[in-house]
C-alpha positions as CSV (number, residue, x, y, z in Angstrom):
1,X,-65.6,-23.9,32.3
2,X,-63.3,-21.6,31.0
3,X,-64.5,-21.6,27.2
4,X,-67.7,-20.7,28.8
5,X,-66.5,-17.5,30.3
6,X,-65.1,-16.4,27.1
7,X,-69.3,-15.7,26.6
8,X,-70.7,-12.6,27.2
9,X,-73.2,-10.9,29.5
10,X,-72.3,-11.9,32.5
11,X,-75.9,-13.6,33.2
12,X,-75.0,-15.8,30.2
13,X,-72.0,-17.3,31.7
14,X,-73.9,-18.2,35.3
15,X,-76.5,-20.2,33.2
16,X,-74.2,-22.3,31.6
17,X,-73.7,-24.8,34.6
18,X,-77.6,-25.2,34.9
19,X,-78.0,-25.6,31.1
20,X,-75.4,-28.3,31.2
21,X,-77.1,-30.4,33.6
22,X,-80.5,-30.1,32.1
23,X,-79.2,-31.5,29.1
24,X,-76.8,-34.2,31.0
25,X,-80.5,-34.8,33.1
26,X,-82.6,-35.1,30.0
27,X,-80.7,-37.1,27.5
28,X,-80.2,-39.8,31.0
29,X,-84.2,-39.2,31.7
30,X,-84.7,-40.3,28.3
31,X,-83.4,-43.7,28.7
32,X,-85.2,-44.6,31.9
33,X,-88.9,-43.1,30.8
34,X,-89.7,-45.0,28.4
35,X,-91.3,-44.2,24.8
36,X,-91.4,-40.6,24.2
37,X,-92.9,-39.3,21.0
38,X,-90.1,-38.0,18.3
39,X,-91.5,-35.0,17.7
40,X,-90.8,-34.5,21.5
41,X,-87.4,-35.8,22.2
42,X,-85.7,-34.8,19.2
43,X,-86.7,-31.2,18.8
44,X,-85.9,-30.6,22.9
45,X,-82.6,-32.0,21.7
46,X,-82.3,-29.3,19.2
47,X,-83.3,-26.7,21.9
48,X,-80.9,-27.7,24.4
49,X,-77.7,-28.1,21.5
50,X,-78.8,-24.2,20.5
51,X,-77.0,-22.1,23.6
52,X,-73.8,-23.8,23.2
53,X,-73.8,-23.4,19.5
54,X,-75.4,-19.7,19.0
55,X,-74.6,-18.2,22.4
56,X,-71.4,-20.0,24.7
57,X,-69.1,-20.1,21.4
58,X,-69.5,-16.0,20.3
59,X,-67.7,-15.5,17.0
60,X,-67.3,-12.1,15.3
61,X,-68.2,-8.6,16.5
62,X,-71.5,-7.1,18.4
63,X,-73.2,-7.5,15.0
64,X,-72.4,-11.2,14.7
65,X,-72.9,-11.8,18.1
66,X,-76.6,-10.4,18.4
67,X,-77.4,-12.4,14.9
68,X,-76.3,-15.6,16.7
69,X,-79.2,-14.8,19.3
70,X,-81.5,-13.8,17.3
71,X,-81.1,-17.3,15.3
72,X,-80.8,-19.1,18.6
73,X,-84.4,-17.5,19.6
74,X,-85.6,-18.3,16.7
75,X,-85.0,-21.5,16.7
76,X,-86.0,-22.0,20.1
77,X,-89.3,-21.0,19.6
78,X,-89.8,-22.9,16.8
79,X,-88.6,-26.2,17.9
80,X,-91.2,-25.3,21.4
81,X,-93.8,-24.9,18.5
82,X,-92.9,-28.5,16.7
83,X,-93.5,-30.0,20.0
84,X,-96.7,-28.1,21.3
85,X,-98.4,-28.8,18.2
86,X,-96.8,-32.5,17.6
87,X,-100.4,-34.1,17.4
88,X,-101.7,-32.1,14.6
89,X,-98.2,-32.4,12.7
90,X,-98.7,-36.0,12.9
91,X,-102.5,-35.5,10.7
92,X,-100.7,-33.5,8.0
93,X,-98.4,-36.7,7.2
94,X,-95.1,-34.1,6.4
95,X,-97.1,-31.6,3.9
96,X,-97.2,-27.6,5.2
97,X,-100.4,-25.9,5.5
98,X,-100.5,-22.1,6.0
99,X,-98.1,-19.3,5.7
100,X,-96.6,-19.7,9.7
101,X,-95.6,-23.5,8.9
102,X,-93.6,-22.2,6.0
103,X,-92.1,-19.9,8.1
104,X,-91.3,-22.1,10.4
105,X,-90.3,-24.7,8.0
106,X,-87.9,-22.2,7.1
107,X,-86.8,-20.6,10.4
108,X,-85.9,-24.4,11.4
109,X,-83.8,-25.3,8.1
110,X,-81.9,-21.5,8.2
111,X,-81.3,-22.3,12.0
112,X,-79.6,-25.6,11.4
113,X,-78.1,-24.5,8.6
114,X,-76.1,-21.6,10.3
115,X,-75.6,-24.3,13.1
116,X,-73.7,-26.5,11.3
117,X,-71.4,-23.7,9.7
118,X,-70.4,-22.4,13.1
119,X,-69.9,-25.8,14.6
120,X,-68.0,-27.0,11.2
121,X,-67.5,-24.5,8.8
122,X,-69.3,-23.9,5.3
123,X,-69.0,-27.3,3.5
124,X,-71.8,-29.6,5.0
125,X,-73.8,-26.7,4.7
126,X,-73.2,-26.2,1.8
127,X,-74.1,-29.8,0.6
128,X,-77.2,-29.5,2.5
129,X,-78.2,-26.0,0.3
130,X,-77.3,-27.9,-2.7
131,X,-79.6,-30.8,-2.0
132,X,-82.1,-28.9,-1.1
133,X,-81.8,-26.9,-4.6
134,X,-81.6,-30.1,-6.2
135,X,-84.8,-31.3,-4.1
136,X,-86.4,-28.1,-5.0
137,X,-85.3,-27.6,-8.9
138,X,-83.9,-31.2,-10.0
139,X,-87.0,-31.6,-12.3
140,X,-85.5,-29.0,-14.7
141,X,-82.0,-31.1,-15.1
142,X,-81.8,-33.4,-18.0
143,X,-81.5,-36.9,-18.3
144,X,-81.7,-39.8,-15.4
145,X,-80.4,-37.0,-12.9
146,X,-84.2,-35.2,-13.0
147,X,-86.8,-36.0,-10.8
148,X,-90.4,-35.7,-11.7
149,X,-90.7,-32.9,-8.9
150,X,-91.6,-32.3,-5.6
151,X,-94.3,-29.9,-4.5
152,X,-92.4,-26.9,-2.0
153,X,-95.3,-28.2,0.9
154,X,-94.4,-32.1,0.9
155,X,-90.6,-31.5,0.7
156,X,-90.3,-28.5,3.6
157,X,-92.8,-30.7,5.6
158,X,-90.9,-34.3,5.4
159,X,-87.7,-32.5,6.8
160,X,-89.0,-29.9,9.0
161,X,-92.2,-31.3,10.4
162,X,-92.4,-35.1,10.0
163,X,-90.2,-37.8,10.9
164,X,-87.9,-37.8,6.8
165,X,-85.2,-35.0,7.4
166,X,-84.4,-32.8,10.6
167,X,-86.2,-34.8,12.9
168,X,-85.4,-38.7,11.5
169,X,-83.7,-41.7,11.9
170,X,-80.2,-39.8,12.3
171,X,-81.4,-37.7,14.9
172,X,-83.1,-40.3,16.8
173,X,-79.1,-41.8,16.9
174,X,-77.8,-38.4,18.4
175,X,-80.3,-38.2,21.1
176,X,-80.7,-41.8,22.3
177,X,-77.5,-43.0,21.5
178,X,-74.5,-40.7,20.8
179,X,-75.5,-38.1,23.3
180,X,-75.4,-40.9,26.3
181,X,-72.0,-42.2,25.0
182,X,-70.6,-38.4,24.7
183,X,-71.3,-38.2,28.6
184,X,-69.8,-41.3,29.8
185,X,-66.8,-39.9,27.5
186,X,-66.7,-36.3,29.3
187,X,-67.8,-37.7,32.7
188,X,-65.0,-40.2,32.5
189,X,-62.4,-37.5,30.9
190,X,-63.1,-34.7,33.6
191,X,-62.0,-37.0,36.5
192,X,-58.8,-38.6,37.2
193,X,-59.4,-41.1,33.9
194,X,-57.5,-39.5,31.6
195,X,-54.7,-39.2,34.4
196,X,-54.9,-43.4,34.8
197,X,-54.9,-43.7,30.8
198,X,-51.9,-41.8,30.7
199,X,-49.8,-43.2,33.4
200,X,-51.0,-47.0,32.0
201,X,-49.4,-46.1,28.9
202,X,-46.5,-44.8,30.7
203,X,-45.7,-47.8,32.9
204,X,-46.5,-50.4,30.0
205,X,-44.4,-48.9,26.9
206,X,-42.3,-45.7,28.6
207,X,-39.2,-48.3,29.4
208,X,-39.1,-49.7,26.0
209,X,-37.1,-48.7,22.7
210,X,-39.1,-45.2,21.6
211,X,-41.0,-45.5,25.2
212,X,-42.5,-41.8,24.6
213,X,-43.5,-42.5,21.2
214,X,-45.2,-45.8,22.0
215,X,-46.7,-44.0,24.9
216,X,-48.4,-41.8,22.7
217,X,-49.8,-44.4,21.1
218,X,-51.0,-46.8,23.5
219,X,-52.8,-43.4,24.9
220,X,-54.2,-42.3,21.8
221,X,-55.8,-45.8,21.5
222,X,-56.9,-45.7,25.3
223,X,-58.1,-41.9,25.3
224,X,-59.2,-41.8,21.7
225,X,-61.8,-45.3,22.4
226,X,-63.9,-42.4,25.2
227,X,-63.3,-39.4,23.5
228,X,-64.5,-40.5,19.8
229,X,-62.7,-37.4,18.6
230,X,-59.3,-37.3,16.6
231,X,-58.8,-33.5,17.3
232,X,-59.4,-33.8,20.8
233,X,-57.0,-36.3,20.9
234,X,-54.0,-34.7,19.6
235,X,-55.1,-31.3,21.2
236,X,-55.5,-33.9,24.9
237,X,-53.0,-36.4,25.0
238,X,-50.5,-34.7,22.7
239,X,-49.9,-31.4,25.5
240,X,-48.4,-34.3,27.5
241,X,-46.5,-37.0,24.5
242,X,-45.7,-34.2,21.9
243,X,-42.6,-31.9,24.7
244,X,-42.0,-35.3,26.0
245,X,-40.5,-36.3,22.7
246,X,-39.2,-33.1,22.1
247,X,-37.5,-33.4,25.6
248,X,-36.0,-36.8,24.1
249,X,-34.5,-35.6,21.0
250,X,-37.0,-36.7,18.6
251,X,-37.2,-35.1,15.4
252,X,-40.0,-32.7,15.5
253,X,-41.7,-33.9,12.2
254,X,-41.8,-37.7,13.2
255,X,-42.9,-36.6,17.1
256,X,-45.9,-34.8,15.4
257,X,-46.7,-37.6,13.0
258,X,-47.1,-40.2,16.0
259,X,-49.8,-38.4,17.9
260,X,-51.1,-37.3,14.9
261,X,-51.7,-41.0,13.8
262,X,-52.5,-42.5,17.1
263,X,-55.2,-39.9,17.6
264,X,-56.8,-40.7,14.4
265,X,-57.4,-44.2,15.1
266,X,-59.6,-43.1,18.6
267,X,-62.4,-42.5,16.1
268,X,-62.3,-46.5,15.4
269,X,-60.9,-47.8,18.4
270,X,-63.7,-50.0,20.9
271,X,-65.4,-49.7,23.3
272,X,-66.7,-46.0,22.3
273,X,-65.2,-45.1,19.2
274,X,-66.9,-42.2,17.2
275,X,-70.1,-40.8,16.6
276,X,-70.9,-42.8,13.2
277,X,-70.5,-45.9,15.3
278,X,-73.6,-45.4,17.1
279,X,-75.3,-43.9,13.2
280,X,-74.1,-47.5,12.2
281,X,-75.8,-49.2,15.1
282,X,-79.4,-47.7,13.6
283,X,-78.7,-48.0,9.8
284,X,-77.9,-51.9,10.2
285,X,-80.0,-52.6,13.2
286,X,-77.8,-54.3,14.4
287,X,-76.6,-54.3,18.4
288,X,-73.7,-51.9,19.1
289,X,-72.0,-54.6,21.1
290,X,-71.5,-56.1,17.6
291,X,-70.8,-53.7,16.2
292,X,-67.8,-53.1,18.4
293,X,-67.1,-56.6,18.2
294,X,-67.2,-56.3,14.3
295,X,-64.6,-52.8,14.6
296,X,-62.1,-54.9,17.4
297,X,-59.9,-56.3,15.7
298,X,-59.2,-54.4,12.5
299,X,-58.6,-51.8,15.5
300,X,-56.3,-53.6,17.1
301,X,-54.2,-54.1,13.3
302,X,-54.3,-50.0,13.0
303,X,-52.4,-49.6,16.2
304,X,-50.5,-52.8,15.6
305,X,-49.0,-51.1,12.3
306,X,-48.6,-47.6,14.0
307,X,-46.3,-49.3,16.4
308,X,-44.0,-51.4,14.2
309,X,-43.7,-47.9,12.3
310,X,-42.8,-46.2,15.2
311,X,-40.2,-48.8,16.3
312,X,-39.0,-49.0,12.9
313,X,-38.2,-45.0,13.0
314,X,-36.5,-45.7,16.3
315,X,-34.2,-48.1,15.0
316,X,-33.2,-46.2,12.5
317,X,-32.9,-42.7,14.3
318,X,-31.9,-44.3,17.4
319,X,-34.4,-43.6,20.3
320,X,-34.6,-44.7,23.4
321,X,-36.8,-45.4,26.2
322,X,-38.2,-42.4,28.4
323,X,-36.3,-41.3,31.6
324,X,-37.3,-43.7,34.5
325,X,-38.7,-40.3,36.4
326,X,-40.5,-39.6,33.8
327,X,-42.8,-43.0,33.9
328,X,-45.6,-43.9,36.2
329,X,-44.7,-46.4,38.8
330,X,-47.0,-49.1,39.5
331,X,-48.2,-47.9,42.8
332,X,-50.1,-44.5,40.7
333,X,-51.2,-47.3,38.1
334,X,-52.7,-48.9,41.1
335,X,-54.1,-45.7,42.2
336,X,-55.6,-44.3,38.6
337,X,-56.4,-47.9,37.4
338,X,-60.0,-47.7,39.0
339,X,-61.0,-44.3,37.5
340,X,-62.0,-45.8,34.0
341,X,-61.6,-49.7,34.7
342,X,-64.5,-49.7,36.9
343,X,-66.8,-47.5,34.3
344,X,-65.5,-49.0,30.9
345,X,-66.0,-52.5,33.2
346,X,-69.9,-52.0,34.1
347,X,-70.5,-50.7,30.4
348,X,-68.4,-53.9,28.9
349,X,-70.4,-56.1,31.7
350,X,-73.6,-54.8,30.8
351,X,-73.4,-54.9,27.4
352,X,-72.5,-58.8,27.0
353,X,-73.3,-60.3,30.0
354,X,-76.9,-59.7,30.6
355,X,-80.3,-58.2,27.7
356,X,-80.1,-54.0,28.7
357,X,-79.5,-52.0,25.5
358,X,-76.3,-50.2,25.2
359,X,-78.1,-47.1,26.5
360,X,-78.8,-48.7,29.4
361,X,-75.3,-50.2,29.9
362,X,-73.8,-46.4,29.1
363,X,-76.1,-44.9,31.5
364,X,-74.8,-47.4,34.8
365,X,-71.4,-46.8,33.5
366,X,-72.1,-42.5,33.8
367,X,-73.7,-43.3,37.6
368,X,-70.4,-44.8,37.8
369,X,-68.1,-42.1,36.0
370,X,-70.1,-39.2,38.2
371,X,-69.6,-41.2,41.7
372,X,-65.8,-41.5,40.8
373,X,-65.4,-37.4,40.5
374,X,-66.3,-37.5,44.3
375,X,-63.8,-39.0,45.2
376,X,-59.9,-39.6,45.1
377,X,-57.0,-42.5,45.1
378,X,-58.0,-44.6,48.1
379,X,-61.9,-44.1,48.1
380,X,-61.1,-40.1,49.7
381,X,-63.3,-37.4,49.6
382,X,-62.7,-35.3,47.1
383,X,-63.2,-31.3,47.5
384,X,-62.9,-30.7,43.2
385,X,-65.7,-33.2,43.0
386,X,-68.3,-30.5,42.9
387,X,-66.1,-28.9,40.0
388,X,-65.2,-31.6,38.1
389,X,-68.6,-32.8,38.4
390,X,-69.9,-29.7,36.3
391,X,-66.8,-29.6,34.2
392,X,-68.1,-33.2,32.7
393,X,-71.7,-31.6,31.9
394,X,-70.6,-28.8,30.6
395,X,-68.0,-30.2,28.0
396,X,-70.6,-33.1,27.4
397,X,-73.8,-30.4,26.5
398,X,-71.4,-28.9,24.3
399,X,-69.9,-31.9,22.5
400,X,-73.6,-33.1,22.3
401,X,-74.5,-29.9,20.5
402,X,-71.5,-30.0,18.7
403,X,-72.2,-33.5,17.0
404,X,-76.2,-32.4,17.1
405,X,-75.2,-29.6,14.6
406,X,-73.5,-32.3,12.4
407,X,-76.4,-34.8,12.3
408,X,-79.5,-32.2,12.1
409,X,-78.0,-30.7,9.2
410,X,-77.2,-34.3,7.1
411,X,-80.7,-34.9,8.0
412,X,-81.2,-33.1,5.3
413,X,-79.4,-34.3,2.8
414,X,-80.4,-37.5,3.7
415,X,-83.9,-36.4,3.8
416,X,-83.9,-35.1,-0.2
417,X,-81.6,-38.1,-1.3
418,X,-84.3,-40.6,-0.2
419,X,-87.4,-38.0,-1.2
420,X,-85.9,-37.8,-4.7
421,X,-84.5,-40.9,-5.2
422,X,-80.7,-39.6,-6.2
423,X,-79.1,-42.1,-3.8
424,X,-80.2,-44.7,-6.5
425,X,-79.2,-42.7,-9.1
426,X,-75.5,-42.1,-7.8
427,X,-75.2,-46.3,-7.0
428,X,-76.2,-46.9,-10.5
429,X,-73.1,-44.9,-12.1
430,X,-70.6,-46.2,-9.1
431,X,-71.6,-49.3,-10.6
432,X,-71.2,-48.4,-14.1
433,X,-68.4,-46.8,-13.8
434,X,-66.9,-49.9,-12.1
435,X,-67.8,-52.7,-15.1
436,X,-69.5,-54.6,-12.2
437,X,-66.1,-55.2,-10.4
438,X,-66.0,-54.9,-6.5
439,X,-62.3,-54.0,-6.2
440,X,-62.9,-50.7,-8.5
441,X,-66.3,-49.8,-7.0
442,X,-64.2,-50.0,-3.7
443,X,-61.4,-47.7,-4.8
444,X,-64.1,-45.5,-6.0
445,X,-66.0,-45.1,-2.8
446,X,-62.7,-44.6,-1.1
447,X,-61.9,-41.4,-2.9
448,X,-65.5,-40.5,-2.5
449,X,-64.9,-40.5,1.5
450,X,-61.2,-39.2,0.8
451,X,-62.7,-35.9,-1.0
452,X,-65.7,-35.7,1.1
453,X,-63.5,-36.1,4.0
454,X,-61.7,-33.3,3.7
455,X,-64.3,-30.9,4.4
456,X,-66.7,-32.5,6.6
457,X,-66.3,-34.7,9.8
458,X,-65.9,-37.9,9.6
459,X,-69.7,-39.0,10.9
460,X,-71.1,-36.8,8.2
461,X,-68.8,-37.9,5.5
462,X,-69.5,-41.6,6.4
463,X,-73.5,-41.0,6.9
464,X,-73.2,-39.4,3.2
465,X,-71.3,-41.8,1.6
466,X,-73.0,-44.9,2.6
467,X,-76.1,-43.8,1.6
468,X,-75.1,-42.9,-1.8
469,X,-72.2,-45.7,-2.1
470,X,-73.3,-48.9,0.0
471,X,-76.0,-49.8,-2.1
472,X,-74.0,-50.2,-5.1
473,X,-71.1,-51.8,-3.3
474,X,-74.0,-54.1,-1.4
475,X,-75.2,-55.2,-5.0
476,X,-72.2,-56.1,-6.2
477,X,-71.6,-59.0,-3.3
478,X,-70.0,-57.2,-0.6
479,X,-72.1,-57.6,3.2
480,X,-73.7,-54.9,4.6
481,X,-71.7,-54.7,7.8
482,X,-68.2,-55.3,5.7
483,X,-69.8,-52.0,3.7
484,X,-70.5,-49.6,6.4
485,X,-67.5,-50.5,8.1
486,X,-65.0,-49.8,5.1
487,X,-66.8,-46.4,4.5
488,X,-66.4,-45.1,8.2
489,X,-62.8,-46.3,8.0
490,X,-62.1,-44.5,4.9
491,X,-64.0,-41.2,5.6
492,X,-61.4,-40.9,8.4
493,X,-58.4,-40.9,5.3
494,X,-58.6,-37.0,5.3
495,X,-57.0,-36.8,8.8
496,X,-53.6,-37.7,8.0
497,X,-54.0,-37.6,4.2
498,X,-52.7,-34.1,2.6
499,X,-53.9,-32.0,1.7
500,X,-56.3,-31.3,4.9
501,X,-54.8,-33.7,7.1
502,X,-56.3,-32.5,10.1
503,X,-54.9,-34.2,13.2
504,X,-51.6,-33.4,11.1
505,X,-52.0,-29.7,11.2
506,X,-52.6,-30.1,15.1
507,X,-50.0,-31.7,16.2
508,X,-47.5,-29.8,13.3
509,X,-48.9,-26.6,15.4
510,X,-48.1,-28.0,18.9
511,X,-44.3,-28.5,17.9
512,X,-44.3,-25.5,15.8
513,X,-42.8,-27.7,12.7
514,X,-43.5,-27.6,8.8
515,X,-47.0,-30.1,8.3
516,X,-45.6,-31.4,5.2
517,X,-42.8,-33.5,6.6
518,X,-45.1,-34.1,9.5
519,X,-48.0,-35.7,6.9
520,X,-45.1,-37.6,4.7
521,X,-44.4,-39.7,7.6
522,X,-48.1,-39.9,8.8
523,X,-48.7,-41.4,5.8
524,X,-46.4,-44.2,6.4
525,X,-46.9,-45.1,9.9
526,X,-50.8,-44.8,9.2
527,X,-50.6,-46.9,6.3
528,X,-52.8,-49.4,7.9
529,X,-55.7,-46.9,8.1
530,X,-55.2,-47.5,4.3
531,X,-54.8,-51.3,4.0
532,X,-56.7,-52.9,6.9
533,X,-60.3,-51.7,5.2
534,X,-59.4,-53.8,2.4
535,X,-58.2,-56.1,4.2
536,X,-61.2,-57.4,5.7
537,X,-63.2,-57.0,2.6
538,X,-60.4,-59.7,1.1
539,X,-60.7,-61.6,4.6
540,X,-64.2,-61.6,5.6
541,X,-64.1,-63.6,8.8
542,X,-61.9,-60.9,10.6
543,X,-65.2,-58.9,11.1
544,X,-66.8,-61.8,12.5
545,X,-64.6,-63.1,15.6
546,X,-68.0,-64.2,17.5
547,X,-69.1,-66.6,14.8
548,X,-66.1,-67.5,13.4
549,X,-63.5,-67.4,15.7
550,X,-60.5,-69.5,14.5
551,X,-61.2,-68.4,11.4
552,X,-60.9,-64.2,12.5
553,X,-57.6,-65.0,14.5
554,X,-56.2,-66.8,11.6
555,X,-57.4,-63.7,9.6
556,X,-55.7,-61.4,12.3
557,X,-52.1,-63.2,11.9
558,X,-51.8,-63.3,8.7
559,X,-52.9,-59.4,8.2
560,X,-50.6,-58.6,11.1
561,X,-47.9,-60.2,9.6
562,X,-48.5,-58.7,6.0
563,X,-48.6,-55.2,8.3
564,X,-45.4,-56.0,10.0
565,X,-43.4,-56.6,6.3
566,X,-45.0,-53.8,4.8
567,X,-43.7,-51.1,7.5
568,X,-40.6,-52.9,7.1
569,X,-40.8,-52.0,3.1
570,X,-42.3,-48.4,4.1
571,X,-40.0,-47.2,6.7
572,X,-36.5,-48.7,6.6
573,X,-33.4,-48.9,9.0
574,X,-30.5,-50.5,7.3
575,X,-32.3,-52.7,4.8
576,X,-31.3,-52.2,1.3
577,X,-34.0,-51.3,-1.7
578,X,-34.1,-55.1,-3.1
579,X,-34.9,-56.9,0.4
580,X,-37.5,-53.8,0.5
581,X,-39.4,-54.7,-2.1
582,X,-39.5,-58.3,-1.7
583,X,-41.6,-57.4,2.0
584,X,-43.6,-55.2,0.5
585,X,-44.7,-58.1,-1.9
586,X,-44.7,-60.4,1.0
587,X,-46.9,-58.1,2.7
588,X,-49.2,-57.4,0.0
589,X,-49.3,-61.1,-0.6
590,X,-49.8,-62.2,3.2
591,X,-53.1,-59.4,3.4
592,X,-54.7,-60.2,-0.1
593,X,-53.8,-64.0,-0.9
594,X,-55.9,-67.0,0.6
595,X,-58.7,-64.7,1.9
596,X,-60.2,-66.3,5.0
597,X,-64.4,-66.8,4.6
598,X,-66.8,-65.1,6.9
C-alpha cells in the first residue's frame, strides 16, 4: 500500500483498501453471473479504473491535483449516467440527441483522454485526438485518404454511447478477460510466489557457468509469464539479479542488458503473457488456451537465444557460477514450490482438461492464489495474510486501471478507423508499397510496430497495428493467427531497441551505468526477439504444435539450432571473423531454408 499513501487527504488513503476489493469482487462477480448488458459492465469498469488513475497516483501541484478530481467526478457521473439510461441508448442505435448527450459525449472522451496521458504519457492520446480530427474533418483531405463525412451525432454516439468505440469489443477484453488474469498475476505476486520463482531459478541455473545471469533469466521468464509487464519485471526481479551480478564482477553494461532482455520476453512468455494476448483471444475468436499454445514455443526459442548469449559473454569474460550461499537449497524449493505450482496448475488443468472458459479457469486459480496468502511453508497460519491479502487487490485495481486507461482510449481510434474506413485505406498502400511481396509487407509492418512502439505500450501498439497492417499482410497469404502473432511480437521491438528501449533504461538506472552500452548488447542477446517472428512465418508449423506436432518440433530444432550459430556469429569468445560468418550463414540458413508447413 505504500504508493497509496503517497495520496492525499487522509480519507482518500483509508478508501483505497475498500475500493480495491470492490473492483477485485466485481470483475470475479462478473464471471459467475452470467450475461450482463455492456453498457453495464464496461462503463462500471471505467468507474472503478477512475480513483486509481485521477485520485491514488497525484501528479503536479494543488492546481493539478484538484483538476484530477474534478475529471475523475466527472467521469463518474457520466459513466453512472451511460448505465442508468442504457435502455434508451440502446433505441438511439449510437446517434446523440440533445445538448446533455453531447456533453456527455464529450465529458467521457476528455476523461479518457486525460486517463490515458497520466497512465502513459501524451502519445496514444495523441493518436486518439488525431483520429478523431480525422473522423471529424477527413472529408476535406484530398484524394483516397477523404471520407465522404460523418455527421458530429453518429460519430460521438458510436464511441461514447453504443457498443463501436469506448465501450466495444476491446473493452469487453479488459473487463472479462485481462482484468481476471491481472488478479491471478497480483494475487500470486503478493504472496510467497514470487519468493518460489526466484529461488527455482536459483537452485536450477545459480551453480552453473554465469549462474546469476542465467538466474535472471529463467526468472524473468517465470515472473514475466504472471506479471505480463516488462517494466515490472526489471523494476521486480532485477532489485534481486541486477547487485547479484554486480556482487560477482559482472560488467555493469552486460548485467543490465540480461534483465533487461529477460524481462522483455515476460510479455510473450505462457501461461499469462501480456495484456494483447487476451485482445488477441477476441479479435481471432479463438480459445486463449490456443492461443498460448500457438505463443509456446517461439517463447521457449526467445529465452533459448537469451541464454546461449549469456553463456557466450561468460566464456568470453569469464564468469562463474553464483556463491553456493547465495542459492536456494532444495529444501526452500520444496517449501516455495506450492505458492504458484498449485495456482498456475488449477488454471493449466482447467484450461485443457475439461470445457470452462479461461475466465473460469483464472478465477479457481485466484480462489487458489487468495487461500495461499493465508498461509505459510508447511500449511501454517499466516499473520501477513490479512496484509498481503489487500496488497494483491490493491496492486491488481490499479494495474486493472492502468491497462483500462490503455484500452478505453484505443477504443477510439479503433472506433473512427472502422467508422471511416482508413484501416482499408492504410492495407491498400502497405500492399502497394510492397509490389504484392509478403517478405517486404513484413519488414514494413515491423517498423510500423518498431516506431509505434516507442511511444505506446506494447498492447496498444499491437491493437493499432493489426488493425491497420493484418489485413494487408492476411491478403497477401500469411494466416491470421501467424499475423497477429508477428505484430505483438514486434510491437515489443521498442523495449530493447534504441532509441527508447525501455526495459533498457531501467535496468541502465538500477546499476547506474551508461544505457547505450547497456542497449548494444541487448540488441545481441535479444536478437531472437528479432528473428523468431520471422521465423515462424518461414516455418508455419511451429505455431501449430497441437495439430502438427512432429512437424512443430522439427520446426523447433532446426530454429534453435539456426539461434544457437547465430549468437555464436553475434557474440564471440575466441572465434575468429571468417568461422563467424560462416554461422551466421549457417544460422540464417538453418531458420529460413526448408520451411516446415503448418
Amino acid at each position: 500500500m505504500s504508493d497509496v499513501k503517497a495520496a492525499r487527504p487522509r480519507w482518500l488513503q483509508r478508501s483505497a483498501p475498500p475500493l480495491a476489493l470492490a473492483a477485485v469482487a466485481f470483475h470475479l462477480w462478473l464471471i459467475f453471473s452470467g450475461l450482463i448488458p455492456n453498457l453495464v459492465s464496461r462503463p462500471v469498469h471505467m468507474a472503478l479504473a477512475l480513483p486509481w488513475v485521477f485520485l491514488y497516483e497525484p501528479r503536479g501541484g494543488r492546481v493539478a491535483r484538484a483538476a484530477g478530481a474534478l475529471l475523475c467526478v466527472a467521469g463518474l457521473v457520466a459513466c453512472a449516467w451511460i448505465v442508468l439510461r442504457r435502455e434508451a441508448l440502446d433505441a438511439q442505435y449510437g446517434a446523440l440527441q440533445g445538448a446533455l448527450q453531447f456533453v456527455v459525449a464529450a465529458t467521457l472522451i476528455v476523461v479518457v483522454l486525460d486517463m490515458a496521458r497520466r497512465a502513459i504519457k501524451l502519445a496514444l492520446p495523441s493518436i486518439a485526438v488525431i483520429a478523431l480530427g480525422y473522423g471529424l474533418f477527413g472529408q476535406h483531405l484530398p484524394g483516397e485518404f477523404g471520407h465522404p463525412g460523418i455527421p458530429v451525432a453518429s460519430l460521438l454516439g458510436t464511441l461514447t454511447i453504443a457498443e463501436g468505440g469506448l465501450w466495444g469489443p476491446l473493452t469487453g477484453v479488459s473487463v472479462n478477460v485481462v482484468a481476471v488474469f491481472v488478479m491471478l498475476g497480483a494475487f500470486v505476486g503478493a504472496g510467497r510466489g514470487g519468493t518460489g520463482f526466484m529461488a527455482l531459478a536459483t537452485w536450477l541455473a545459480g551453480g552453473l557457468r554465469a549462474g546469476a545471469a542465467k538466474v535472471a533469466v529463467l526468472a524473468s521468464a517465470l515472473f514475466g509469464s504472471i506479471s505480463g509487464s516488462a517494466s515490472a519485471n526489471v523494476a521486480s526481479t532485477g532489485a534481486i539479479t541486477l547487485p547479484a551480478m554486480r556482487r560477482l564482477g559482472y560488467p555493469p553494461a552486460l548485467a543490465a542488458a540480461v534483465e533487461a532482455v529477460a524481462s522483455s520476453g515476460g510479455q510473450i512468455m505462457p501461461p499469462l503473457m501480456g495484456a494483447g494476448a487476451f485482445v488477441m483471444v477476441e479479435l481471432l475468436g479463438l480459445r486463449y488456451a490456443d492461443i498460448m499454445l500457438a505463443a509456446l514455443l517461439p517463447a521457449l526459442l526467445f529465452f533459448w537465444c537469451t541464454w546461449i548469449g549469456v553463456d557466450r559473454f561468460a566464456q568470453a569474460l569469464g564468469l562463474g557460477a553464483m556463491r553456493r550461499e547465495d542459492r536456494a537449497t532444495g529444501a526452500e524449493v520444496r517449501a516455495t514450490l506450492p505458492f504458484f505450482l498449485v495456482p498456475f496448475g488449477i488454471l493449466l488443468g482447467v484450461l485443457f482438461l475439461t470445457a470452462y472458459t479461461a475466465q473460469y479457469a483464472a478465477a479457481f486459480a485466484i480462489l487458489a492464489a487468495a487461500a495461499l496468502l493465508f498461509v505459510g511453508p508447511g500449511l501454517r497460519p499466516e499473520p501477513e495474510g490479512g496484509r498481503r491479502f489487500m496488497q494483491g487487490c490493491i496492486d491488481a485495481a490499479r494495474q486493472i486501471a492502468g491497462i483500462a486507461s490503455i484500452i478505453l482510449c484505443a477504443g477510439i481510434v479503433i472506433g473512427v478507423l472502422n467508422l471511416t474506413g482508413l484501416g482499408v485505406k492504410i492495407t491498400s498502400v502497405i500492399i502497394g508499397f510492397s509490389g504484392g511481396d509478403l517478405w517486404t509487407a513484413l519488414l514494413l509492418t515491423a517498423l510500423a510496430c518498431l516506431i509505434l512502439g516507442m511511444e505506446v505500450p506494447t498492447t496498444a501498439a499491437y491493437v493499432i497495428c493489426i488493425s491497420v497492417a493484418g489485413p494487408a499482410l492476411q491478403e497477401l497469404g500469411l494466416p491470421a493467427l501467424h499475423a497477429h502473432l508477428f505484430v505483438f511480437w514486434y510491437a515489443l521491438l521498442s523495449t530493447i531497441t534504441p532509441p527508447v528501449c525501455g526495459t533498457v533504461f531501467i535496468a541502465a538506472g538500477m546499476i547506474e551505468t551508461p544505457w547505450v552500452p547497456v542497449a548494444l548488447r541487448a540488441m545481441r542477446l535479444g536478437i531472437g526477439l528479432y528473428l523468431v517472428p520471422l521465423a515462424f512465418v518461414a516455418n508455419p508449423a511451429l505455431i501449430h504444435p497441437g495439430s502438427a506436432p512432429l512437424g512443430a518440433l522439427a520446426a523447433f530444432a532446426k530454429i534453435a539450432l539456426g539461434l544457437w550459430l547465430i549468437s555464436r556469429a553475434l557474440i564471440p569468445a575466441d572465434e575468429g571473423a571468417t568461422l563467424r560468418l560462416v554461422a551466421l550463414a549457417a544460422g540464417l540458413g538453418a531458420i529460413f531454408a526448408f520451411g516446415a508447413g503448418a
